[in-house]
Backbone and ligand atoms as CSV (ligand in chain L), in Angstrom:
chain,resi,resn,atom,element,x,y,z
A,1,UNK,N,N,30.716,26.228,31.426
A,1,UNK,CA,C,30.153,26.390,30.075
A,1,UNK,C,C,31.254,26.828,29.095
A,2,UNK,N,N,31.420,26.029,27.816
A,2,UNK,CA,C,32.594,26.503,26.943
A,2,UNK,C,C,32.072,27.569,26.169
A,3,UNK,N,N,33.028,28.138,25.870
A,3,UNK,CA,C,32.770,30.021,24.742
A,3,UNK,C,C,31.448,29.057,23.449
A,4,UNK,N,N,32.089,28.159,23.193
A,4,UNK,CA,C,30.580,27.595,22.214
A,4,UNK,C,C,29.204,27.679,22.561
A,5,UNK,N,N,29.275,26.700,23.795
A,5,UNK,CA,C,28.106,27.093,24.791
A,5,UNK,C,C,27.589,28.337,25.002
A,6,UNK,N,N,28.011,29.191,25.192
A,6,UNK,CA,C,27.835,30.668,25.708
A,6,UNK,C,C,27.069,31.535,24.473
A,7,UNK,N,N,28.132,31.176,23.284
A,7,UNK,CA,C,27.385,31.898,21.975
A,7,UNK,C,C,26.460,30.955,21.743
A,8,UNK,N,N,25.489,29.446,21.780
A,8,UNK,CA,C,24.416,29.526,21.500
A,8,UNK,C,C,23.551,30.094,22.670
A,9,UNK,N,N,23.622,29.853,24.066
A,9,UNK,CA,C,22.785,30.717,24.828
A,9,UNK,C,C,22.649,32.118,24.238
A,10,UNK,N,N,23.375,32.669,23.971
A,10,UNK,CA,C,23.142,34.415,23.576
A,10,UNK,C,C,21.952,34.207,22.615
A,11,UNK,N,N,22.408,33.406,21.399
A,11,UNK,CA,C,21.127,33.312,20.420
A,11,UNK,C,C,20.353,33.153,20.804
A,12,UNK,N,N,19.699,31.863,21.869
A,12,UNK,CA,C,18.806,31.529,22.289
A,12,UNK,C,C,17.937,32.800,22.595
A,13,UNK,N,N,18.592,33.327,23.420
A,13,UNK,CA,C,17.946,34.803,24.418
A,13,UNK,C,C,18.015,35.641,23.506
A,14,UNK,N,N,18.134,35.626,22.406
A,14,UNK,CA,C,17.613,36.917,21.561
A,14,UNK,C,C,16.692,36.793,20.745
A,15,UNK,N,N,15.977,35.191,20.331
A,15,UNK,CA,C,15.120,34.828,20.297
A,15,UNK,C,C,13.540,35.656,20.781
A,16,UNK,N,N,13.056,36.186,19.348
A,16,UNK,CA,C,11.775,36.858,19.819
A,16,UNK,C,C,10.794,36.733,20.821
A,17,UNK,N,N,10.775,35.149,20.887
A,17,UNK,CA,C,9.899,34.168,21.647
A,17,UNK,C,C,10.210,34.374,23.000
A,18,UNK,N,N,11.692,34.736,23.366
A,18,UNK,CA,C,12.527,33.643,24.297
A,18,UNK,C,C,11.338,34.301,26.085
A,19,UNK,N,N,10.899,34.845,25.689
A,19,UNK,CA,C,9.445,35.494,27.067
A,19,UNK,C,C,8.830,34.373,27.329
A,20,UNK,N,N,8.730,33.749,26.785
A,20,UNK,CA,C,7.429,32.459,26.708
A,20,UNK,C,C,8.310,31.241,26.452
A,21,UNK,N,N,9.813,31.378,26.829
A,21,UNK,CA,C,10.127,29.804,26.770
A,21,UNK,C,C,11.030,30.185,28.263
A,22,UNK,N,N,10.090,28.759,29.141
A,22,UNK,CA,C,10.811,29.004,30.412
A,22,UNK,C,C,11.639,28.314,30.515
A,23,UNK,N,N,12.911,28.768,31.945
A,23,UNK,CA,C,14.568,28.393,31.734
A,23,UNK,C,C,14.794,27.388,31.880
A,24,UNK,N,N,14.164,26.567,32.556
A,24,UNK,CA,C,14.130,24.858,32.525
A,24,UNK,C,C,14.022,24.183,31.050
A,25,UNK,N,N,13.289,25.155,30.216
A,25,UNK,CA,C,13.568,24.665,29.027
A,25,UNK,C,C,14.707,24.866,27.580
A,26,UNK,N,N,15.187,25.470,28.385
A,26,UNK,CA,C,16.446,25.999,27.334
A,26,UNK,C,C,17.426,24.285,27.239
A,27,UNK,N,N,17.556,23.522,28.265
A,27,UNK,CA,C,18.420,22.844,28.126
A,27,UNK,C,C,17.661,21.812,27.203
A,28,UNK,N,N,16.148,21.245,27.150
A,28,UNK,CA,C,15.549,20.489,26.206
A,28,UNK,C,C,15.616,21.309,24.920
A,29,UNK,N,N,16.007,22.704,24.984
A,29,UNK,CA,C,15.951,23.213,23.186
A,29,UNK,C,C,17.602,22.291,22.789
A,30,UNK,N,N,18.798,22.630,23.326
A,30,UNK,CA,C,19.754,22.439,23.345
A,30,UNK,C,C,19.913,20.952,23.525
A,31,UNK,N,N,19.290,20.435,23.706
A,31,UNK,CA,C,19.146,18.587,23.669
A,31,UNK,C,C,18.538,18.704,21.878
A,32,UNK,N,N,17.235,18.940,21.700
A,32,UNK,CA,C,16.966,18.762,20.329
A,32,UNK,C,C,17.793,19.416,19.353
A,33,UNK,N,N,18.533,20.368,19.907
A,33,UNK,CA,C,18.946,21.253,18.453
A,33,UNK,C,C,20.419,19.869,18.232
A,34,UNK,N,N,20.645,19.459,18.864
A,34,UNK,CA,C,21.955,18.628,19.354
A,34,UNK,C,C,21.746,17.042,18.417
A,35,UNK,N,N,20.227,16.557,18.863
A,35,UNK,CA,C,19.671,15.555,18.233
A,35,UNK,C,C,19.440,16.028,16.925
A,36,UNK,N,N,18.840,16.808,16.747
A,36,UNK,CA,C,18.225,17.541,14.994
A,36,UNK,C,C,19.372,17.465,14.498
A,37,UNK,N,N,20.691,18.267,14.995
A,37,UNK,CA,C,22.336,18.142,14.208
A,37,UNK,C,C,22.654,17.032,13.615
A,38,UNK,N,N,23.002,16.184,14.992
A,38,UNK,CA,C,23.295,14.967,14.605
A,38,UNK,C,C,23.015,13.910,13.720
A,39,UNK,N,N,21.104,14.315,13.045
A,39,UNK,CA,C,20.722,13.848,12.202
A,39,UNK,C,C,21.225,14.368,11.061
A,40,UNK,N,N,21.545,15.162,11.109
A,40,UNK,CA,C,22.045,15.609,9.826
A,40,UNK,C,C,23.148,15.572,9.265
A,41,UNK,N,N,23.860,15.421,10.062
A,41,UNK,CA,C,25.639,14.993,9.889
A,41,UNK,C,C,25.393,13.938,9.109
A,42,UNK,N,N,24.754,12.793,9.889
A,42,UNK,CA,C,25.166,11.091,10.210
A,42,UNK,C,C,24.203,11.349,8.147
A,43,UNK,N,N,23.172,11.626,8.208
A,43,UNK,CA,C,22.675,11.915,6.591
A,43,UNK,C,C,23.752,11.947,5.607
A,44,UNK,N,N,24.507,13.327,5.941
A,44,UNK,CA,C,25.715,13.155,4.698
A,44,UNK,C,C,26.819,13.088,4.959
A,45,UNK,N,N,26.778,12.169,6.015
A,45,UNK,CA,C,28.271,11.631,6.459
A,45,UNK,C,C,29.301,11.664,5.550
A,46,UNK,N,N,29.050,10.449,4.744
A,46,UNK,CA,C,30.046,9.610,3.396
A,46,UNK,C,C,30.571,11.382,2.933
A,47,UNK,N,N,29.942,12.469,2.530
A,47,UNK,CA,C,30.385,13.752,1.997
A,47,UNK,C,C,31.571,14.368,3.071
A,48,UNK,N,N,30.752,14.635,4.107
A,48,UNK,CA,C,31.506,15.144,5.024
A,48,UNK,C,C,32.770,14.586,5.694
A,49,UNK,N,N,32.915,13.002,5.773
A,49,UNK,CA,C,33.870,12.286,5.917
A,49,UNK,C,C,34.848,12.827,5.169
A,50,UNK,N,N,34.795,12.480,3.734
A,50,UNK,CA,C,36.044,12.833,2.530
A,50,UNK,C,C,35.892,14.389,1.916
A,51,UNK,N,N,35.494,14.990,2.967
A,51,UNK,CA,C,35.810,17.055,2.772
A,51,UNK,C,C,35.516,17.001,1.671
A,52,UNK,N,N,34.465,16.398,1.027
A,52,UNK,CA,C,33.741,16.892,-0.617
A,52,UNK,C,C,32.323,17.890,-0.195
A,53,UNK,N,N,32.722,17.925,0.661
A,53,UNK,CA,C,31.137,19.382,0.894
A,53,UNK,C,C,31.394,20.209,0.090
A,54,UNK,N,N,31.771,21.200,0.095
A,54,UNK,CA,C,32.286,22.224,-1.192
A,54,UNK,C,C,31.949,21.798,-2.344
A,55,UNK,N,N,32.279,20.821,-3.006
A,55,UNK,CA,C,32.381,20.204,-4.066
A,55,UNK,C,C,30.982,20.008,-4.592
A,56,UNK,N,N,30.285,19.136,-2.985
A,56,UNK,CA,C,28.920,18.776,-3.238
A,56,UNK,C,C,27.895,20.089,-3.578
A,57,UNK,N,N,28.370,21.082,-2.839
A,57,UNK,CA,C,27.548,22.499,-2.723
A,57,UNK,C,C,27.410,23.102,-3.866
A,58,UNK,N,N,28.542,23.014,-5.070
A,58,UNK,CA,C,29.036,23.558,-6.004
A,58,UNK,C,C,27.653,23.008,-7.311
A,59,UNK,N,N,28.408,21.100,-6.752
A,59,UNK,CA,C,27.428,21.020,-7.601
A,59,UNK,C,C,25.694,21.367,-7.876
A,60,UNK,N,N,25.479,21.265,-6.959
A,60,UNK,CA,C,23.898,22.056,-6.103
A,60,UNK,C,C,23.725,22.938,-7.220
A,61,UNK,N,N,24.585,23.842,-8.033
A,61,UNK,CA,C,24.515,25.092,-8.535
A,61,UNK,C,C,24.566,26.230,-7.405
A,62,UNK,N,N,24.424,25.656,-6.257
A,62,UNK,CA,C,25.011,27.116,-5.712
A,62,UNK,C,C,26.363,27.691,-5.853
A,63,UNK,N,N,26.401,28.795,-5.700
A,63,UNK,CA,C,27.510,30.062,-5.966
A,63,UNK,C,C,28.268,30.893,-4.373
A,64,UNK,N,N,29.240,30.797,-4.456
A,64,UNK,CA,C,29.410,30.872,-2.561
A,64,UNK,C,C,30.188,32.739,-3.771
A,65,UNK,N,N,29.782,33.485,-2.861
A,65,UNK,CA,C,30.225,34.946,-3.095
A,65,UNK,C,C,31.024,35.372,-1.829
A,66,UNK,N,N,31.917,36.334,-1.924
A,66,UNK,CA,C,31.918,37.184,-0.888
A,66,UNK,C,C,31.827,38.658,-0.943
A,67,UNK,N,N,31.452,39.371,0.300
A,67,UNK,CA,C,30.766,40.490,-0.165
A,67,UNK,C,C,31.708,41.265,1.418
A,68,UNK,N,N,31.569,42.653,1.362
A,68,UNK,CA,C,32.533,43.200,2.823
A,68,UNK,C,C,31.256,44.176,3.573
A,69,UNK,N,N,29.959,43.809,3.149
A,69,UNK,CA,C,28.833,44.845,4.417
A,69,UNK,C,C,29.104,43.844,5.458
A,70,UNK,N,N,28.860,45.072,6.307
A,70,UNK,CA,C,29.306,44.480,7.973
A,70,UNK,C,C,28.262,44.441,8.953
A,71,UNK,N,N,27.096,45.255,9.248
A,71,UNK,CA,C,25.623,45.480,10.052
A,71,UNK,C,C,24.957,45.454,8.887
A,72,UNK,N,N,23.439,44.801,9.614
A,72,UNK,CA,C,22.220,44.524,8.865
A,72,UNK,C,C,21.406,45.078,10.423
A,73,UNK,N,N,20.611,46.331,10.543
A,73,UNK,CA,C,19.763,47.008,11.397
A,73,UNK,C,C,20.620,46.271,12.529
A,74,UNK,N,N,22.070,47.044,13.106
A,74,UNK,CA,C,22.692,46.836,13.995
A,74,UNK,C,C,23.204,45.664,14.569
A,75,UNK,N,N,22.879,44.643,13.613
A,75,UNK,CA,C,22.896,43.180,14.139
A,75,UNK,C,C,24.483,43.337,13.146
A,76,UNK,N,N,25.403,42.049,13.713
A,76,UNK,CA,C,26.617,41.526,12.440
A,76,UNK,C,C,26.138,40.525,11.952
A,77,UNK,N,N,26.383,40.779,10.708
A,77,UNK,CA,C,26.024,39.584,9.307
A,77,UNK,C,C,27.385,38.991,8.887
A,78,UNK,N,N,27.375,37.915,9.487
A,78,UNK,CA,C,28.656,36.966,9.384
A,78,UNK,C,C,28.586,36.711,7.461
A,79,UNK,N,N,27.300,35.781,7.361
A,79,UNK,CA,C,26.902,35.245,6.369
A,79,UNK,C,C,25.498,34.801,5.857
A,80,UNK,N,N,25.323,34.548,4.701
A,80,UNK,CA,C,23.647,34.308,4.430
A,80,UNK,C,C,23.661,33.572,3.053
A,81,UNK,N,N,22.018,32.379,3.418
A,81,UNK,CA,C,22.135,32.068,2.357
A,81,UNK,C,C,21.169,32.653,1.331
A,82,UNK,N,N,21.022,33.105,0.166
A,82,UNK,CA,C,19.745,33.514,-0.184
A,82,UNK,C,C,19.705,32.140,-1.254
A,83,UNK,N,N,18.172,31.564,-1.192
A,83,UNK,CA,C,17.991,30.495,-1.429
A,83,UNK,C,C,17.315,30.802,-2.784
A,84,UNK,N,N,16.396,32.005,-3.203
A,84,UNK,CA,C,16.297,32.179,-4.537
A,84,UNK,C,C,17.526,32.402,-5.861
A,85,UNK,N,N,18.295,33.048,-5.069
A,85,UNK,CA,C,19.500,33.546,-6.545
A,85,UNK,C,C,20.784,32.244,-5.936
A,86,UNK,N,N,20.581,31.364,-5.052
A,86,UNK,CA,C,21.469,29.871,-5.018
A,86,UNK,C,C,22.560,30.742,-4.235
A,87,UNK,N,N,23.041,31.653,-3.729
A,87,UNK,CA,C,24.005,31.676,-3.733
A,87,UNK,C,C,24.197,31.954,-1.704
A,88,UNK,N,N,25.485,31.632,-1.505
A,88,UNK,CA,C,25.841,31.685,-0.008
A,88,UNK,C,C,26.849,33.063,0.164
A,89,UNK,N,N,26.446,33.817,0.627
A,89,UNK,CA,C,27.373,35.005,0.818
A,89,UNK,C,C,27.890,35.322,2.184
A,90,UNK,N,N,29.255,35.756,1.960
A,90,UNK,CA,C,30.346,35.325,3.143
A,90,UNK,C,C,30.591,37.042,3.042
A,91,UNK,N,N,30.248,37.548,4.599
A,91,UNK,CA,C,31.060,38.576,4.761
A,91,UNK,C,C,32.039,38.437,5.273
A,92,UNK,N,N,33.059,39.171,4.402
A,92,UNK,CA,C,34.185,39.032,4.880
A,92,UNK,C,C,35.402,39.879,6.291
A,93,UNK,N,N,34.552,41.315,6.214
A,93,UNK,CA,C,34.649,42.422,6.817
A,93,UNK,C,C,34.346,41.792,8.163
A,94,UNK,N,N,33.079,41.359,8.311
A,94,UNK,CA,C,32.866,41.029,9.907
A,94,UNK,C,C,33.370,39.909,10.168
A,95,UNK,N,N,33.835,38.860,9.426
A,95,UNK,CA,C,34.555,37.572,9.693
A,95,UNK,C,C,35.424,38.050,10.426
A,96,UNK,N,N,36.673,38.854,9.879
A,96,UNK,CA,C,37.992,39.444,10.148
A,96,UNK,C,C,38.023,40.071,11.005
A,97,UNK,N,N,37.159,41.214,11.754
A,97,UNK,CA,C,36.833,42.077,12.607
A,97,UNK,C,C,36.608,41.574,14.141
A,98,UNK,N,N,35.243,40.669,13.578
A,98,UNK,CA,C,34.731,39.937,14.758
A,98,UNK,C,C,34.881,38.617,14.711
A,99,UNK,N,N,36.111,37.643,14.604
A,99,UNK,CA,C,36.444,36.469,14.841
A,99,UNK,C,C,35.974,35.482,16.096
A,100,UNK,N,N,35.424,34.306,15.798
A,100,UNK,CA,C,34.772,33.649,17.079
A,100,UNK,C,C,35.758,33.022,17.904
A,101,UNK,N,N,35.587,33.023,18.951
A,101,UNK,CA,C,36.836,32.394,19.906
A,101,UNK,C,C,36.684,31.166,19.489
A,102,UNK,N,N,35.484,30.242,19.774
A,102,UNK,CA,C,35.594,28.883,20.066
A,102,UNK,C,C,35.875,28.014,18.397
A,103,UNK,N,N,36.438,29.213,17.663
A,103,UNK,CA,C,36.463,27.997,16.547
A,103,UNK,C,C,38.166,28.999,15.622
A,104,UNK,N,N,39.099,27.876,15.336
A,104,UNK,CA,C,40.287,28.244,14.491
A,104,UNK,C,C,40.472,29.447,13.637
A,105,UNK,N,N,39.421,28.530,12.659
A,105,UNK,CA,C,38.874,29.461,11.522
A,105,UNK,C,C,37.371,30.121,11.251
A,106,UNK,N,N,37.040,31.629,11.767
A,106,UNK,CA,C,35.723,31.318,11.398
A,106,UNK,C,C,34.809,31.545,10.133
A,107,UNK,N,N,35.730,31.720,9.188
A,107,UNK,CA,C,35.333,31.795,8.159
A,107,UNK,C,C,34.739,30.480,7.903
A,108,UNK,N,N,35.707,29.298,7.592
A,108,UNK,CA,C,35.346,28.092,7.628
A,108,UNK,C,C,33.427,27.947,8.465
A,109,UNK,N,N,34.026,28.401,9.279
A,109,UNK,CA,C,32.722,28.033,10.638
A,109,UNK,C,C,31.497,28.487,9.834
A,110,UNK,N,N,31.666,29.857,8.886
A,110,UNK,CA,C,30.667,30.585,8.653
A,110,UNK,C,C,30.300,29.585,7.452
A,111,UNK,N,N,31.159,29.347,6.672
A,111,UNK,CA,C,30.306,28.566,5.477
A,111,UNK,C,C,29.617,27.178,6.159
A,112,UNK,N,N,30.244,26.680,6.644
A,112,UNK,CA,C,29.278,25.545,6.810
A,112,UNK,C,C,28.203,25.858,7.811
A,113,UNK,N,N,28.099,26.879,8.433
A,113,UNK,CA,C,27.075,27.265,8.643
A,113,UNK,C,C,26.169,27.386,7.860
A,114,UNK,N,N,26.552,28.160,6.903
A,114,UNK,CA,C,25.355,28.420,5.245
A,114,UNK,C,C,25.210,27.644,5.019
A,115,UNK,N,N,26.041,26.150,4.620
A,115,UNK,CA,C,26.143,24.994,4.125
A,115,UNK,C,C,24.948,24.259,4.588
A,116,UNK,N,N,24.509,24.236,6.363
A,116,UNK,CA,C,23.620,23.760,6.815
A,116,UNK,C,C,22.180,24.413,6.268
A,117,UNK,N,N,22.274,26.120,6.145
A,117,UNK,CA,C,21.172,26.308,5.465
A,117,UNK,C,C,20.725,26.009,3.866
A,118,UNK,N,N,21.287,25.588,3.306
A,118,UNK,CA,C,21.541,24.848,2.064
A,118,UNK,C,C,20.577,24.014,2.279
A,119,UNK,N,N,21.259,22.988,3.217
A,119,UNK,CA,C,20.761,21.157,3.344
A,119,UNK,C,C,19.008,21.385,3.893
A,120,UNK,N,N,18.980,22.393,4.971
A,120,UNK,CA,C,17.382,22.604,5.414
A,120,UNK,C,C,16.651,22.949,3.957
A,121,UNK,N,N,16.961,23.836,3.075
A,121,UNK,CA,C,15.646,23.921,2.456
A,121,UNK,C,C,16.072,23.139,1.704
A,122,UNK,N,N,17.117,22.357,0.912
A,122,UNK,CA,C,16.857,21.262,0.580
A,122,UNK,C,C,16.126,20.279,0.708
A,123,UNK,N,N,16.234,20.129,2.126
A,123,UNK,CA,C,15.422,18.772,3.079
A,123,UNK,C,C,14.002,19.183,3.313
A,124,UNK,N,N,13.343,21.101,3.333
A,124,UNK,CA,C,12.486,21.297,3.455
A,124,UNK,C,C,12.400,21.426,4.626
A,125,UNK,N,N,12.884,21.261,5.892
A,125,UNK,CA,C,13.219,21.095,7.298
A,125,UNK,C,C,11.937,22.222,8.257
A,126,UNK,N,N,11.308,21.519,7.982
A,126,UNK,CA,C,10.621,22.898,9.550
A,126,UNK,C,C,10.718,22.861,10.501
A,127,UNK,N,N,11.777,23.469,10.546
A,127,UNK,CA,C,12.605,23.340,11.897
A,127,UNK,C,C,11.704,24.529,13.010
A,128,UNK,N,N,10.453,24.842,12.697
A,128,UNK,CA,C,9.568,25.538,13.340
A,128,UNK,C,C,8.550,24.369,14.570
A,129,UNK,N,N,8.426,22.978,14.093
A,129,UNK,CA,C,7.930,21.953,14.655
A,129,UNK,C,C,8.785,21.836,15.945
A,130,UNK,N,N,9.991,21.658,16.085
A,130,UNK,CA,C,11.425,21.405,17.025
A,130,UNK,C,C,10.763,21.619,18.416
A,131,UNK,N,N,10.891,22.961,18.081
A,131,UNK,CA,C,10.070,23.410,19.997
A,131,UNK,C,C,9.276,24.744,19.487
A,132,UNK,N,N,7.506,24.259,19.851
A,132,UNK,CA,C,6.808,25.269,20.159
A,132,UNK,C,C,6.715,25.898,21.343
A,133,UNK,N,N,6.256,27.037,21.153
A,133,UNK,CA,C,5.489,28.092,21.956
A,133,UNK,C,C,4.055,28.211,21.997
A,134,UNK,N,N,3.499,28.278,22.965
A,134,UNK,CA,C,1.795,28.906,22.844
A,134,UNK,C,C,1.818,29.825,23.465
A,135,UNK,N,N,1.337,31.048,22.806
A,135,UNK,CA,C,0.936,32.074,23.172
A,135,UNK,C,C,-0.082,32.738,22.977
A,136,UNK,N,N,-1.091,33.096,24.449
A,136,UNK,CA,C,-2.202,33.063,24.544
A,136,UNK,C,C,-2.570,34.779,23.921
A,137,UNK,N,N,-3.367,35.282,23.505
A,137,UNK,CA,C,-3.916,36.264,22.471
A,137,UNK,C,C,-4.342,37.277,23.036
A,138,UNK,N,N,-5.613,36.474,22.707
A,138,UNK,CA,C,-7.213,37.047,23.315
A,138,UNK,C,C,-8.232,35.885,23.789
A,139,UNK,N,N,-7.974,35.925,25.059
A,139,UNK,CA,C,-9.287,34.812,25.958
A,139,UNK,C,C,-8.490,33.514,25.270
A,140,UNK,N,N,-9.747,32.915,24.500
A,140,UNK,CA,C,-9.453,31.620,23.577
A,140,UNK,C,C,-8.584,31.470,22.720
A,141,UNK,N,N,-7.998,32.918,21.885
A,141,UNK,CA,C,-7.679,32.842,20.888
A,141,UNK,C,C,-5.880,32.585,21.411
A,142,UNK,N,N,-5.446,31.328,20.876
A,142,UNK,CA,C,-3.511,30.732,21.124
A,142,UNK,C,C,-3.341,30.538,19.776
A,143,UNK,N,N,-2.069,30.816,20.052
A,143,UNK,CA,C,-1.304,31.539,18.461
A,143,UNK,C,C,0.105,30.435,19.010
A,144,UNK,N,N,0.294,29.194,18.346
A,144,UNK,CA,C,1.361,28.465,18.072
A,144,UNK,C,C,2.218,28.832,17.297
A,145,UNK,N,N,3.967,28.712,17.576
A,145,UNK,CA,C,4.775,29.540,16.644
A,145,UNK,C,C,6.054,28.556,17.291
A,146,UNK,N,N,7.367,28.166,16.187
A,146,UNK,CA,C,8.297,27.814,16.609
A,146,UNK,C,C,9.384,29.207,16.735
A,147,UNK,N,N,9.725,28.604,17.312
A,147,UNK,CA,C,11.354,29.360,17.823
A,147,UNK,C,C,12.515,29.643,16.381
A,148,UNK,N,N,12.713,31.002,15.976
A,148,UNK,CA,C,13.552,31.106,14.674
A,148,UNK,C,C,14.607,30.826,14.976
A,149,UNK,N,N,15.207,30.547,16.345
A,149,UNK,CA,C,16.564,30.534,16.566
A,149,UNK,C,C,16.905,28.810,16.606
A,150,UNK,N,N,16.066,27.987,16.470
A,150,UNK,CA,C,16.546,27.026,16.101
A,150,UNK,C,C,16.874,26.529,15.005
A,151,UNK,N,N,16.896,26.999,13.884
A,151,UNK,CA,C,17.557,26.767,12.840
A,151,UNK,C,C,19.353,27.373,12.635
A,152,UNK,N,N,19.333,28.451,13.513
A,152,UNK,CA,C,20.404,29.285,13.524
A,152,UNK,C,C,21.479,28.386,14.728
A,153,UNK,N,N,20.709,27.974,15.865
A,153,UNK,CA,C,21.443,26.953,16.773
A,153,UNK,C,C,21.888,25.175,15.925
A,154,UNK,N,N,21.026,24.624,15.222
A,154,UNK,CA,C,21.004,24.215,14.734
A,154,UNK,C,C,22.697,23.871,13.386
A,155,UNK,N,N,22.594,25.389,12.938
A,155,UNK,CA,C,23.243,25.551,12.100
A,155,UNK,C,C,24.746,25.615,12.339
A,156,UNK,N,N,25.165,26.463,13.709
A,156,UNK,CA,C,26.049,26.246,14.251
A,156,UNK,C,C,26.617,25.113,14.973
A,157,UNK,N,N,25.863,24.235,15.299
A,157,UNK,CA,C,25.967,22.910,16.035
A,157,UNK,C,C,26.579,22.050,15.041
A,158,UNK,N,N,26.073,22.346,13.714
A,158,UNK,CA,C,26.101,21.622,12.296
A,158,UNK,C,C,27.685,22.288,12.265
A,159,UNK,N,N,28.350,23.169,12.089
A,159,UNK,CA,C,29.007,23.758,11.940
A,159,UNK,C,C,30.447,23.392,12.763
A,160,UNK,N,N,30.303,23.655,13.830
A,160,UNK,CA,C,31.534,23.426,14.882
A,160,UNK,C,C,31.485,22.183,15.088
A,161,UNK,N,N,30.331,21.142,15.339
A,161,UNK,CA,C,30.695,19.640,14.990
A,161,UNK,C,C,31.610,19.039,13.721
A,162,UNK,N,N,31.360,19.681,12.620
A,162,UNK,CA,C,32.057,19.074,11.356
A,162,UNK,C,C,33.655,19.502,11.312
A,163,UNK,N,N,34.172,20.504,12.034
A,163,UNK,CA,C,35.131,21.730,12.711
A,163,UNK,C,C,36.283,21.193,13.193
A,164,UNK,N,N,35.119,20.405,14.480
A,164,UNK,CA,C,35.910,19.761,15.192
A,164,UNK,C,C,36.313,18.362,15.192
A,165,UNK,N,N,35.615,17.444,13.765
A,165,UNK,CA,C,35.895,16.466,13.287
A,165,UNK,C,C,36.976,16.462,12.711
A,166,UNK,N,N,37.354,17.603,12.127
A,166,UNK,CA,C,38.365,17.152,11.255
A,166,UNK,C,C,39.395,17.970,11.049
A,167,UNK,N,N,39.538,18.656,12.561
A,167,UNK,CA,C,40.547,18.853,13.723
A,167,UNK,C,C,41.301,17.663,14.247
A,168,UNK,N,N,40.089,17.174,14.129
A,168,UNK,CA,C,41.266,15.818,15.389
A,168,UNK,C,C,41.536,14.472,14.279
A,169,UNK,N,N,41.164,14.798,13.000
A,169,UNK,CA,C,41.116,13.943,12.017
A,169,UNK,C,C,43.004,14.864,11.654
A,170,UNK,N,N,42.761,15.810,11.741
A,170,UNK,CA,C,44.487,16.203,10.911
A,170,UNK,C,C,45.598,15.937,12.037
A,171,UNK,N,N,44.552,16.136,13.520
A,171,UNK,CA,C,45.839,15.874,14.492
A,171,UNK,C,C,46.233,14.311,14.082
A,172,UNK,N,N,45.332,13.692,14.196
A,172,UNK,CA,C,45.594,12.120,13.909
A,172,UNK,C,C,46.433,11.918,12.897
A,173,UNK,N,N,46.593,12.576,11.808
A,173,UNK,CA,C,47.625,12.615,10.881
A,173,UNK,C,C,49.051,13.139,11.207
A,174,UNK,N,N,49.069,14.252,11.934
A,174,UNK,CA,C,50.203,14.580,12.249
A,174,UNK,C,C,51.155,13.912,13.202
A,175,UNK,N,N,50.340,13.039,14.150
A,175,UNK,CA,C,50.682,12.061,15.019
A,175,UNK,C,C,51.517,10.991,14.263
A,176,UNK,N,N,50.808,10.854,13.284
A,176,UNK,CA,C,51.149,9.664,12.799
A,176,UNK,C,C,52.456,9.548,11.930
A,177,UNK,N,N,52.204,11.139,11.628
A,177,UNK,CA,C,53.800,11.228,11.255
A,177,UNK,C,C,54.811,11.668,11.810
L,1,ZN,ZN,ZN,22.051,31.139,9.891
């Protein structure tokens, strides 16, 4: 399993749900979150091809900030998007601190992470449909609920795919010269 691999399992399992999703099924979450990505790339390819994401985001009217809080109730807050005031906020404190192995830059990593949460409520995405849960109540009463961590798996998949495109897009350049 690569260090990528490893940090979405962690998410997975911290997943509120993750009691009621059995382990045979972790690898079908990780198949859809993989398929769900991929749809979304191949969507704004033509952008992502010629590194105008930024550009495109900008125009959106969103506002990319950076800010240096580091815990949110003990958890690290890499980054966030808040979708009412448009803007994507990049901590910078825990970027620097807590750097991800499996990726160069993770600052980079972190915005297009946000970037992906951008494109979902753009797209409206209920990414709550992906993979349910049923969980039984009282007697009759089942309470259907998706998994929050697939938007967050999702997002990273979105993330280190585009990463690693154009990684091997600069090696190809350097080769060439
Ligand atoms: Zn996220």
């Amino acid at each position: 399993m690569s260090t990528f691999e490893q940090h979405q399992l962690n998410i997975l399992k911290r997943d509120t749900l993750i009691h009621h999703i059995p382990e045979d099924d972790y690898q079908v979450i990780f198949e859809k979150v993989a398929t769900h990505g991929q749809a979304v790339i191949q969507k704004y390819w033509s952008i992502i091809q010629s590194e105008r994401l930024i550009a495109w985001i900008l125009k959106q009217g969103i506002h990319i900030a950076f800010q240096t809080k580091v815990t949110q109730k003990n958890r690290l807050v890499f980054g966030e998007y808040a979708e009412k005031t448009q803007r994507i906020i990049l901590y910078e404190e825990t970027i620097q601190k807590h750097p991800f192995e499996f990726v160069e830059n993770t600052l980079e990593f972190t915005l297009l992470h946000e970037i992906y949460h951008v494109i979902e409520a753009k797209e409206k995405t209920n990414y709550q449909t992906y993979y349910q849960v049923t969980q039984t109540l009282l007697g009759p009463i089942k309470l259907k609920s998706g998994i929050i961590s697939f938007s967050e798996l999702s997002a990273n998949y979105f993330a280190y795919w585009i990463l690693e495109y154009w990684r091997n897009k600069n090696e190809e350049i350097t080769e060439e010269n």
